[in-house]
Backbone as CSV, one residue per row, in Angstrom:
resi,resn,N_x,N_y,N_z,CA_x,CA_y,CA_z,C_x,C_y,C_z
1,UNK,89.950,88.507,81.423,88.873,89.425,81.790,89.207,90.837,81.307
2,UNK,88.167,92.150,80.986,88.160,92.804,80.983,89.067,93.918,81.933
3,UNK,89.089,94.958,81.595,90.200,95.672,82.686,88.798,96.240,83.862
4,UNK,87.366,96.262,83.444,86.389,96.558,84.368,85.939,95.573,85.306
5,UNK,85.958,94.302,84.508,85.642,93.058,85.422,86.681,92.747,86.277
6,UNK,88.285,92.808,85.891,89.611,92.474,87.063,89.469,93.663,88.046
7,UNK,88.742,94.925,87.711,88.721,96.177,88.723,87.463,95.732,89.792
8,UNK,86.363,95.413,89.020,85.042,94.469,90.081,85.644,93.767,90.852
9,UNK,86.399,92.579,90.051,86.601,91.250,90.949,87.706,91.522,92.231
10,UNK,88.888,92.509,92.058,89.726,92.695,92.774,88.939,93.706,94.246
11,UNK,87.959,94.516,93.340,87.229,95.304,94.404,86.530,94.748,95.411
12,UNK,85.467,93.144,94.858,84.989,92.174,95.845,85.687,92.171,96.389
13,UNK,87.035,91.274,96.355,88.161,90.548,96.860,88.279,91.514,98.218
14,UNK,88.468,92.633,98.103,89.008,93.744,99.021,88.105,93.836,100.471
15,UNK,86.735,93.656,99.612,85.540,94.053,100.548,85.509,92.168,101.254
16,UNK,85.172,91.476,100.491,84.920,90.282,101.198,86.075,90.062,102.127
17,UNK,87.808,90.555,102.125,88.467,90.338,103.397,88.420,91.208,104.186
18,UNK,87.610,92.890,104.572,87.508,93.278,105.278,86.382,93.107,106.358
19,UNK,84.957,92.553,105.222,83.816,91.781,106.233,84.342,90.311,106.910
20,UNK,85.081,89.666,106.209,85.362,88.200,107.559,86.904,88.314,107.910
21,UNK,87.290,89.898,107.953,88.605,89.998,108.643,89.414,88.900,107.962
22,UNK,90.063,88.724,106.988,90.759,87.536,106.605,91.417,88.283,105.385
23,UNK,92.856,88.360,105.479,93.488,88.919,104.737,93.995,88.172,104.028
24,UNK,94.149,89.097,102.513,94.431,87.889,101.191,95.699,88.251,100.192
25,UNK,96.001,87.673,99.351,97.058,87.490,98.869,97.518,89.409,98.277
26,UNK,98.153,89.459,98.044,98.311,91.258,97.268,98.021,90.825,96.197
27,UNK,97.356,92.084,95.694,96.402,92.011,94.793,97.026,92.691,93.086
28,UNK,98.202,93.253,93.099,98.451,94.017,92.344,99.112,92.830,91.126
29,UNK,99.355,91.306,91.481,99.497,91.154,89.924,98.234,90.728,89.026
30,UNK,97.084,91.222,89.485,95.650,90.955,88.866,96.053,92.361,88.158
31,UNK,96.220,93.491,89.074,96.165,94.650,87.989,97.328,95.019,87.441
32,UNK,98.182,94.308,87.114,99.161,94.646,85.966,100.899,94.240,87.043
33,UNK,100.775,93.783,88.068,101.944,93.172,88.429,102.486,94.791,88.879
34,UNK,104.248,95.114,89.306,104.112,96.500,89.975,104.283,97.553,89.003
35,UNK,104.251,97.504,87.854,103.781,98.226,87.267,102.262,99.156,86.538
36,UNK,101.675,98.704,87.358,100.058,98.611,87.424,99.927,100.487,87.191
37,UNK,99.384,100.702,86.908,98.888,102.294,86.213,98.300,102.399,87.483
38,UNK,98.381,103.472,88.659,98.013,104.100,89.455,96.235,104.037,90.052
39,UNK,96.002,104.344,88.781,94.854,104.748,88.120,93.569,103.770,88.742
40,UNK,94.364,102.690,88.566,93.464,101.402,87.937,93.218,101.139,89.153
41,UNK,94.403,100.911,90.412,93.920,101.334,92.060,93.290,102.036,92.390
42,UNK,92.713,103.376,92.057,91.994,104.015,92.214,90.338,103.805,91.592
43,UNK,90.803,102.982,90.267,89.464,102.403,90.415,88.792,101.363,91.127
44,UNK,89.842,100.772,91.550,89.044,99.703,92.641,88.781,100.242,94.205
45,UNK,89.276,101.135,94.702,88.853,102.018,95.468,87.386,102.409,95.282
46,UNK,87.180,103.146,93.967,86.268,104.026,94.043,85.017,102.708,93.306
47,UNK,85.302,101.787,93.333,84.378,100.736,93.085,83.553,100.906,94.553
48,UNK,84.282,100.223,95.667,84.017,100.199,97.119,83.628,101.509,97.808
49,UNK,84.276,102.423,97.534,83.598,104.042,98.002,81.797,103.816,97.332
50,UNK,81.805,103.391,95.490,80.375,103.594,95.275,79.168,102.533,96.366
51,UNK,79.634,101.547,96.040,79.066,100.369,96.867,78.644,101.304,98.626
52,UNK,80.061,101.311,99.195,79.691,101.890,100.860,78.221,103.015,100.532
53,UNK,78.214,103.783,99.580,77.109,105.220,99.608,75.991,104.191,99.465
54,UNK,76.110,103.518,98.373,74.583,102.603,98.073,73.881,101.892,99.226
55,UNK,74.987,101.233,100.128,74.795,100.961,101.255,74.346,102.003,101.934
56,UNK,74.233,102.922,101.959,73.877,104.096,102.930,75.022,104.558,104.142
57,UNK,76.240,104.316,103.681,77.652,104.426,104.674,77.793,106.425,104.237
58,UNK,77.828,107.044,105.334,78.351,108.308,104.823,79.745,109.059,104.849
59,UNK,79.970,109.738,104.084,81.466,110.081,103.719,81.683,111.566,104.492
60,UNK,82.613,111.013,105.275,82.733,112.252,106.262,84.039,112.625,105.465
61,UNK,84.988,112.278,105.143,86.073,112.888,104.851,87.133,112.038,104.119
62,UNK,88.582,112.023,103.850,89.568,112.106,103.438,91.037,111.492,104.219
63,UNK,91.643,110.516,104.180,92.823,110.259,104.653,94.030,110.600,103.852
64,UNK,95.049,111.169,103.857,96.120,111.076,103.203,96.978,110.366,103.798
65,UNK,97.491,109.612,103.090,98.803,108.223,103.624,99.778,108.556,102.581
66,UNK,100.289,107.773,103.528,102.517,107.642,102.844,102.673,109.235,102.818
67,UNK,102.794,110.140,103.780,103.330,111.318,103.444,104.616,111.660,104.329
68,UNK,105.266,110.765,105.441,106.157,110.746,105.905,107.148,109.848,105.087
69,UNK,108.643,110.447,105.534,109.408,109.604,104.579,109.496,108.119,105.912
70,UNK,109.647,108.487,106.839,109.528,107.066,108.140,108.767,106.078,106.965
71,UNK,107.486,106.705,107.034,106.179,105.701,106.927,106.456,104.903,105.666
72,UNK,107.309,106.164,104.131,107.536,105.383,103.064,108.245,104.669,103.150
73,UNK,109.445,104.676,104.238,110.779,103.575,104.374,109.770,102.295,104.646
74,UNK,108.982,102.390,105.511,108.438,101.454,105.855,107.846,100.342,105.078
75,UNK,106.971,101.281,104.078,106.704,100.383,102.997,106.953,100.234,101.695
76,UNK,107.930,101.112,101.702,109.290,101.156,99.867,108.352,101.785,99.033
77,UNK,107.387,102.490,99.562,107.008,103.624,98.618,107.409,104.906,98.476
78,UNK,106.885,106.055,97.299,107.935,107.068,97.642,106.747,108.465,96.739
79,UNK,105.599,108.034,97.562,104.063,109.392,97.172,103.158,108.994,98.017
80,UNK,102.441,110.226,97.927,101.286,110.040,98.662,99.916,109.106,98.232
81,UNK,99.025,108.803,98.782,97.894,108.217,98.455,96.516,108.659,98.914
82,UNK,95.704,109.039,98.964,94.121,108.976,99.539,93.123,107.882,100.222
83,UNK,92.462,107.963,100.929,91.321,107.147,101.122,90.014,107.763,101.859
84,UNK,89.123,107.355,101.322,87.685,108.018,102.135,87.992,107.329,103.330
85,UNK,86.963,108.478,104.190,86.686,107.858,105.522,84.914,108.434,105.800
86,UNK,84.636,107.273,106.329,82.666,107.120,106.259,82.653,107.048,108.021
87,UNK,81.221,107.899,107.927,81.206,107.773,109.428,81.199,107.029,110.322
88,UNK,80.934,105.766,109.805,81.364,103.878,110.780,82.396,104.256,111.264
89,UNK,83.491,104.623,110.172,85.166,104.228,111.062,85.383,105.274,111.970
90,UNK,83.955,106.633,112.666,84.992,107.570,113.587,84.454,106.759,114.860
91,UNK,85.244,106.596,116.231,85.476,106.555,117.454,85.807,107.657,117.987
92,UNK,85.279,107.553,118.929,85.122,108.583,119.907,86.580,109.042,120.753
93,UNK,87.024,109.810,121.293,88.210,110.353,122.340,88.486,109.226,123.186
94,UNK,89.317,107.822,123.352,89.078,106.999,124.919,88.127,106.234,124.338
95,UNK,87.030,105.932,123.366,85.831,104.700,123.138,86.412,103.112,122.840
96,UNK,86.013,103.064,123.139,86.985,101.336,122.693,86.708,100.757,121.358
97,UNK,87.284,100.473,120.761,87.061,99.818,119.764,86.868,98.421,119.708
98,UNK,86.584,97.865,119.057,86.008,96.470,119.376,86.864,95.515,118.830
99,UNK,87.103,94.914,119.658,87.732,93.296,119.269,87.269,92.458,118.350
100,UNK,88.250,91.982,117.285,87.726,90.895,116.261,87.367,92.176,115.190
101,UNK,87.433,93.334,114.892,86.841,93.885,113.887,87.887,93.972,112.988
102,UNK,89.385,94.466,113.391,90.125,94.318,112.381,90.917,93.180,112.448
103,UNK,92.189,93.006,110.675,92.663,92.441,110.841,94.526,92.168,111.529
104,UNK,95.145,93.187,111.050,96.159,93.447,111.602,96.253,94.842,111.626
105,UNK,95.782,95.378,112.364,95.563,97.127,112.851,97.108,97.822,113.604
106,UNK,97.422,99.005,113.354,98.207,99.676,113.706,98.039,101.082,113.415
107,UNK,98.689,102.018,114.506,98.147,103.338,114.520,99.334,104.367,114.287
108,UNK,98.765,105.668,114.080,99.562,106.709,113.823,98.761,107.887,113.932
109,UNK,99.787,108.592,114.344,99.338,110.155,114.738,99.206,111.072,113.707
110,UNK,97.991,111.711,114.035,97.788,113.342,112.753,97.620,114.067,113.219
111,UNK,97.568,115.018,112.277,96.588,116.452,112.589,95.588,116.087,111.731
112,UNK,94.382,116.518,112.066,93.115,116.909,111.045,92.547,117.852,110.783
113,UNK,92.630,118.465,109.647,91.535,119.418,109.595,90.485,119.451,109.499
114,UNK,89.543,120.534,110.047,87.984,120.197,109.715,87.747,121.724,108.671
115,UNK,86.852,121.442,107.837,87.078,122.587,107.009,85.677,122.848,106.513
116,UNK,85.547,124.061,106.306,83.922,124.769,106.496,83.908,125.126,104.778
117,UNK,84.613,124.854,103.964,84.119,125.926,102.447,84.463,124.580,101.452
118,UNK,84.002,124.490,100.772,84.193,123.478,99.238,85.556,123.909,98.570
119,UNK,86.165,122.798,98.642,87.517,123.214,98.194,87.555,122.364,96.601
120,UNK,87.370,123.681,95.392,86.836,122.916,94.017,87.783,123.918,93.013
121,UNK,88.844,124.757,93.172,89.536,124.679,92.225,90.621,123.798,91.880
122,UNK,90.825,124.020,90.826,91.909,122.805,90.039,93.259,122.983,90.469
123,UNK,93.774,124.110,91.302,94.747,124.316,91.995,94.439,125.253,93.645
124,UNK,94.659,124.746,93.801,94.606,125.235,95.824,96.181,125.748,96.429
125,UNK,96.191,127.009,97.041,97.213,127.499,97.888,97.091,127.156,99.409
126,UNK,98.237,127.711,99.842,97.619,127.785,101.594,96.675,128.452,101.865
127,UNK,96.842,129.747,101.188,95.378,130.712,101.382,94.324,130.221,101.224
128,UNK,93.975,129.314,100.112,92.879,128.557,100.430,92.173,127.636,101.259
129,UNK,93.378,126.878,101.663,93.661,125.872,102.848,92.807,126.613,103.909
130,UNK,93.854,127.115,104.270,93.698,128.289,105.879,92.222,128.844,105.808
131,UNK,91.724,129.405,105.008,90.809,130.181,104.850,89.351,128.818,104.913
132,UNK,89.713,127.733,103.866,88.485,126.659,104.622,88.772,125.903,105.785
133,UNK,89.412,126.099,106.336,89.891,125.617,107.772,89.343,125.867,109.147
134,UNK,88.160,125.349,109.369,87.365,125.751,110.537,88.392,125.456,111.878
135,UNK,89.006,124.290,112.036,89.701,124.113,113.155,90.346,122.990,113.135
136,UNK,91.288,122.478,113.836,92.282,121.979,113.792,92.107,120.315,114.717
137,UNK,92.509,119.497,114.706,92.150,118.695,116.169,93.423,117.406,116.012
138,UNK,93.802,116.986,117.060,94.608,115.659,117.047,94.109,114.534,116.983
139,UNK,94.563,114.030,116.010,93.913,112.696,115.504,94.901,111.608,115.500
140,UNK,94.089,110.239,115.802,95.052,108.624,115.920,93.936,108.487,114.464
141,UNK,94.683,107.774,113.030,94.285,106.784,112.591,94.470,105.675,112.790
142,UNK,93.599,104.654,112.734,93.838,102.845,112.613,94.031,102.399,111.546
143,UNK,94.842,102.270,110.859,95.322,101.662,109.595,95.173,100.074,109.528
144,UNK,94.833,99.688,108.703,94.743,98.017,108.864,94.461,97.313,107.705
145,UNK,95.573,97.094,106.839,95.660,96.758,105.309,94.926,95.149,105.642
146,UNK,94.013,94.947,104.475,93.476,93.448,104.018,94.680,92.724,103.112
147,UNK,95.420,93.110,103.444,96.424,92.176,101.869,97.578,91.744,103.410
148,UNK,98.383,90.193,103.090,98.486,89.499,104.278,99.905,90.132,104.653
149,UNK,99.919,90.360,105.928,101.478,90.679,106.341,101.764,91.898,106.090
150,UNK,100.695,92.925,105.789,101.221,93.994,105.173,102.433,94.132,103.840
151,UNK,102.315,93.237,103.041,103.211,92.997,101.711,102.608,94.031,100.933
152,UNK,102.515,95.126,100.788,101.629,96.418,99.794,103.096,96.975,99.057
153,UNK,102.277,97.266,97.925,102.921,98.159,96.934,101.762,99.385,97.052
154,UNK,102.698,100.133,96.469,101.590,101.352,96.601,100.105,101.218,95.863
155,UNK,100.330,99.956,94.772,98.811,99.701,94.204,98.154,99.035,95.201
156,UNK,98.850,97.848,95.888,97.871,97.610,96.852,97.026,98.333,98.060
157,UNK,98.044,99.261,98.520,97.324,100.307,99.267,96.132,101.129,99.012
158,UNK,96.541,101.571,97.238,95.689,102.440,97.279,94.624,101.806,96.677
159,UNK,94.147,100.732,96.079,93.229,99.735,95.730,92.650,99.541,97.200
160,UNK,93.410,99.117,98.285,92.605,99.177,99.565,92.453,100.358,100.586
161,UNK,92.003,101.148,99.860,91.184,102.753,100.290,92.229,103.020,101.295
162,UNK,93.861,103.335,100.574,94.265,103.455,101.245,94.575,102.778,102.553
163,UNK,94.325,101.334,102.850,94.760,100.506,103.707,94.186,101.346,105.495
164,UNK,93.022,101.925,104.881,92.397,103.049,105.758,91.137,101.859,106.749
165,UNK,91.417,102.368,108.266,90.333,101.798,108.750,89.329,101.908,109.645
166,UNK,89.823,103.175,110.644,88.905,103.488,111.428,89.670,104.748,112.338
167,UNK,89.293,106.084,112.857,89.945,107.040,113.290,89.145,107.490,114.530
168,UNK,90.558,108.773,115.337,89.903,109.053,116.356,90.324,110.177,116.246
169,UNK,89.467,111.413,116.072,89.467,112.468,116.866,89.452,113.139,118.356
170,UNK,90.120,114.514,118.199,90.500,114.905,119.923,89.185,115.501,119.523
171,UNK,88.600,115.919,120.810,87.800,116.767,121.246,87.940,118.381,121.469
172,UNK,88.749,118.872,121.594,90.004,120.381,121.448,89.604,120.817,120.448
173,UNK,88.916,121.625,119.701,89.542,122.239,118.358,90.284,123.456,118.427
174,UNK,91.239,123.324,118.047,91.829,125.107,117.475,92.141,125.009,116.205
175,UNK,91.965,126.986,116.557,92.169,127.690,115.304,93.509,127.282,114.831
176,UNK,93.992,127.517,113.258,95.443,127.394,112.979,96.234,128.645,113.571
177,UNK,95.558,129.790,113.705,96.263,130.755,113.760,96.890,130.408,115.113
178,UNK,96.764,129.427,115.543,97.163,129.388,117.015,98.405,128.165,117.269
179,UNK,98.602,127.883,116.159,99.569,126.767,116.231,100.581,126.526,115.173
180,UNK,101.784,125.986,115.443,103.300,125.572,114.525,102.972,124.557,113.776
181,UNK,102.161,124.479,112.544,101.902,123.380,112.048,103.138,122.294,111.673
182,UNK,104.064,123.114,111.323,105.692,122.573,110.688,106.469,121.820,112.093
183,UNK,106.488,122.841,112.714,107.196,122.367,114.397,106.390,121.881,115.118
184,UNK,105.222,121.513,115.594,104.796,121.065,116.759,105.014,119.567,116.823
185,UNK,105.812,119.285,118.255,106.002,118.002,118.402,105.211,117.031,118.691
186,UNK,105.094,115.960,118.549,103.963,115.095,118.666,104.608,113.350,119.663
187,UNK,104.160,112.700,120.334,104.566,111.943,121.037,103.385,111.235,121.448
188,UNK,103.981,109.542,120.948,102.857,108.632,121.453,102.895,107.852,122.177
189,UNK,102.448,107.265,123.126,102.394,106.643,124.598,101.954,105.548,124.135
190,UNK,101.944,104.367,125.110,101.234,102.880,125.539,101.365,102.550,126.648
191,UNK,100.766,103.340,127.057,100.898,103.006,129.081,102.280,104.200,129.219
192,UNK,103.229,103.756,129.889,104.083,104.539,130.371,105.213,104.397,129.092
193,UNK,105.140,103.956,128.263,106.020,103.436,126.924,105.587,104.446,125.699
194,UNK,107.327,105.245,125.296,107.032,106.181,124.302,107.098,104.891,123.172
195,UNK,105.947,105.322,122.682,106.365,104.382,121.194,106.522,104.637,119.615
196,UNK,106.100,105.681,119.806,106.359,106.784,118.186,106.564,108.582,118.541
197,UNK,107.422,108.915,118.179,107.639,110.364,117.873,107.664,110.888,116.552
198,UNK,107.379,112.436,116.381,107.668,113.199,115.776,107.462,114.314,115.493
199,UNK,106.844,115.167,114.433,107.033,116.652,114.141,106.240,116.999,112.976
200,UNK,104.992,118.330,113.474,104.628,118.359,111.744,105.578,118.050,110.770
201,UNK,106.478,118.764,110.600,107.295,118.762,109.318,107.296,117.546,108.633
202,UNK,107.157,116.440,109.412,107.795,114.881,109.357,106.227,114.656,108.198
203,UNK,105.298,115.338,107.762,104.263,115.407,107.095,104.523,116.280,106.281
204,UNK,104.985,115.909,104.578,105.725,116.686,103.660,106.039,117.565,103.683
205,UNK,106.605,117.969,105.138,107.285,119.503,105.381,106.342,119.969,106.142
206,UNK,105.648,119.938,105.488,103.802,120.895,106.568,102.709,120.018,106.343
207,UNK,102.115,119.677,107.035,100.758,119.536,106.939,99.713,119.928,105.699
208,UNK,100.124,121.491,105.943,99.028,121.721,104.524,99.655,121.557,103.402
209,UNK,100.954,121.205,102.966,101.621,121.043,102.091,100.226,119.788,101.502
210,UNK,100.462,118.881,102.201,99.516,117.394,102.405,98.095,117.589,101.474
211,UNK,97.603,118.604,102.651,95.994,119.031,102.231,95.919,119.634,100.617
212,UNK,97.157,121.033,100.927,96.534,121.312,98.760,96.981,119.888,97.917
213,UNK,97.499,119.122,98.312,97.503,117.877,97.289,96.399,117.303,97.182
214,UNK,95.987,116.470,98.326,94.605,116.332,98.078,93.417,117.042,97.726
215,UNK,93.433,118.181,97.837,92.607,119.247,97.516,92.402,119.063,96.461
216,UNK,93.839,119.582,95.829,94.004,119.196,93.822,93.467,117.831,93.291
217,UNK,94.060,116.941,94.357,93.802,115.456,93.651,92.117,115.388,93.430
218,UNK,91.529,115.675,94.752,90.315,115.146,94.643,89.641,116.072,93.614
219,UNK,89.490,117.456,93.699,88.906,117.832,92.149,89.255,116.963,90.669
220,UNK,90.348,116.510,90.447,91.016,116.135,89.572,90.500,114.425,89.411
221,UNK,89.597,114.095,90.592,89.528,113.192,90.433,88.008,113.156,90.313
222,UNK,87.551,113.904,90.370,85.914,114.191,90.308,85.135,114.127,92.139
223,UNK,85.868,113.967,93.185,85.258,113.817,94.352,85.761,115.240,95.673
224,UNK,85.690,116.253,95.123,86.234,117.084,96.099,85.518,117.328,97.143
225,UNK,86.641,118.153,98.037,86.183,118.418,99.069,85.066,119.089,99.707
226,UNK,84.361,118.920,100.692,83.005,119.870,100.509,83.190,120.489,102.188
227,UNK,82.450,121.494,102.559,82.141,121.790,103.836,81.552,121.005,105.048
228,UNK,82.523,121.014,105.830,82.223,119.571,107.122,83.384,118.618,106.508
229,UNK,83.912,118.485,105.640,84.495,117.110,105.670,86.653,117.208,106.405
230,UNK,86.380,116.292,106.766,87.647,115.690,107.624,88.922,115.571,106.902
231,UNK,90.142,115.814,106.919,90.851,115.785,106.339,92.288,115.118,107.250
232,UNK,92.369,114.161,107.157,93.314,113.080,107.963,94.629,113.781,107.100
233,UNK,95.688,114.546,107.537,96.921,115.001,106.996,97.671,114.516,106.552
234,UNK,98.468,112.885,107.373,99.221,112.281,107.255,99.784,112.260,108.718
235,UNK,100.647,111.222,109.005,101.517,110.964,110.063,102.508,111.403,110.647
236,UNK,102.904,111.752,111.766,103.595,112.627,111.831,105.099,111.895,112.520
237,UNK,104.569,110.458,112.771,106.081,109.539,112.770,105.502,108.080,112.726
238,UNK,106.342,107.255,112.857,106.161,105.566,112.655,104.922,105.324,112.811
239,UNK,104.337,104.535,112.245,103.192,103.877,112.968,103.280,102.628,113.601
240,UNK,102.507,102.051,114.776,102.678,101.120,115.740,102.036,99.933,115.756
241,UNK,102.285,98.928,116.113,101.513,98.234,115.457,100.227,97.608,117.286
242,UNK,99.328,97.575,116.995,98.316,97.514,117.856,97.640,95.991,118.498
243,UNK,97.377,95.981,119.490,96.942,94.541,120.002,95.439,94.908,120.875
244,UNK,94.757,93.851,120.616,93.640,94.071,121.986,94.276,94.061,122.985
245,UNK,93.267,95.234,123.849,93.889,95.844,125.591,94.347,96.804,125.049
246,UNK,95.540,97.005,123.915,96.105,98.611,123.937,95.466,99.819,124.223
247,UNK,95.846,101.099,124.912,95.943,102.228,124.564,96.543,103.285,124.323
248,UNK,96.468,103.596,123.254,97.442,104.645,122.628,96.852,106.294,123.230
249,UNK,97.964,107.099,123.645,97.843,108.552,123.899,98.873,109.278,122.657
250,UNK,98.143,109.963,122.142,98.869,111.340,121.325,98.801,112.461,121.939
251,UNK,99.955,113.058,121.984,100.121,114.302,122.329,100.768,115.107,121.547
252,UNK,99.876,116.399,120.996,101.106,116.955,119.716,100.763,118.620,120.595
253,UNK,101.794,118.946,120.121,102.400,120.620,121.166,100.904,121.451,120.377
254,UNK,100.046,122.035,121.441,99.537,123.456,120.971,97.969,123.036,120.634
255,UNK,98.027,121.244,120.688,96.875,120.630,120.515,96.009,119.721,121.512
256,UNK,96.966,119.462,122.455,96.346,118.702,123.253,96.461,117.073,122.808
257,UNK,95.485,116.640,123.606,95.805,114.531,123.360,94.470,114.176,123.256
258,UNK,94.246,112.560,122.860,93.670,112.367,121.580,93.687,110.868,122.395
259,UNK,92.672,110.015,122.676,93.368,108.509,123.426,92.574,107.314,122.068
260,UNK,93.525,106.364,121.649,92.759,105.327,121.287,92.847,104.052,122.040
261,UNK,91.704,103.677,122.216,91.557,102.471,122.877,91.289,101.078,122.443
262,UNK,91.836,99.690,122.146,91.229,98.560,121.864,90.829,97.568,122.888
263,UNK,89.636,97.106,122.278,89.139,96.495,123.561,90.050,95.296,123.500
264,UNK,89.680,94.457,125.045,90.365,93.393,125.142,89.948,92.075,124.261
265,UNK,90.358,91.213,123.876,89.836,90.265,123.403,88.689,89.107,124.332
């Protein structure tokens, strides 16, 4: 096949195991085994990003993944990645999420930014950052790769939009000027059970370190950032792995807490 038709067919593949929850083999020796050109994940991504709009799915924002070194030990990668996030996947503060929707789901703590100005030069500072930065909020993503067992290379991840699946925002916003983006500690609960810690920093040093990457990337990639959209930072320690009944509490210093909930089965 063509390198457009193995980017289609791998892109179905992606979408048909996230509609019947049924996770499938890794996908990366269709696109070139682990040497696969970056690239070519990103086109099967942005296959499924076009499809979700046609569908009428809207694009609220931006995930950045693998930006802790924890998270890369975890999965023997060693960069960051992207994934859209459409307004289906936000949940509410405490809303439950529903049983049977994913397939092997697990969570992790952020910061998010929410950001008020179009972020469209070809290089971005903090000053720019800060300055489109309406406010700040604590966020749980649900991560929940379609490829089986979580076996990902970084092509598989980023072929599956970032292995991105559904998020929760706090209700709190603050300003940055009001908070240690580098230092603030962060701590995650399951009932009375700490089960992940950590520290901005533990997010390539800073947080916005995170954001001008994506900033850059997404101009660079033709999809930048616009005013209103969400910006998932990265993790700020392990991620956990999740069961129906769970609920997860985040608490990060200066921000307040953030609850995700799964329903029971």
């Amino acid at each position: 096949m063509s390198n457009s038709a193995v980017v289609e067919s791998v892109a179905q593949a992606l979408r048909n195991a996230e509609l019947t929850q049924t996770a499938i083999a890794p996908i990366r020796p269709q696109l070139g085994a682990e040497q696969a050109d970056v690239d070519i994940a990103y086109a099967v991504q942005e296959v499924n990003t076009q499809r979700a709009l046609k569908e009428g799915r809207r694009l609220v924002g931006r995930k950045i993944g693998l930006t802790s070194k924890v998270v890369q030990a975890q999965l023997g990668v060693d960069q960051p990645d992207f994934g859209m996030l459409f307004a289906d996947m936000a949940y509410g503060d405490g809303e439950a999420i529903p049983a049977g929707l994913l397939i092997q789901p697990k969570v992790e703590a952020e910061i998010a930014l929410i950001i008020n100005k179009d972020l469209t030069q070809e290089k971005h500072s903090y000053a720019d950052i800060i300055s489109a930065t309406a406010y700040a909020l604590p966020a749980i993503e649900v991560v929940d790769s379609r490829i089986e067992n979580w076996k990902i290379s970084l092509i598989d991840t980023v072929a599956d939009n970032a292995s991105s699946a559904a998020f929760v925002l706090g209700s709190r916003p603050v300003k940055l000027d009001q908070l240690d983006l580098a230092h603030c500690k962060m701590t995650m609960t399951r009932g009375d059970e700490v089960v992940s810690q950590g520290i901005g920093k533990a997010c390539l040093a800073n947080p916005l370190n995170a954001a001008v990457w994506l900033a850059d990337e997404m101009v660079r990639r033709g999809r930048p950032l616009l005013a209103g959209d969400i910006i998932l930072t990265g993790a700020l320690g392990p991620m956990v792995v999740a069961n129906p009944g769970d609920e997860f509490k985040v608490e990060i210093e200066g921000f307040g807490s953030v609850v995700a909930a799964f329903a029971a089965e």
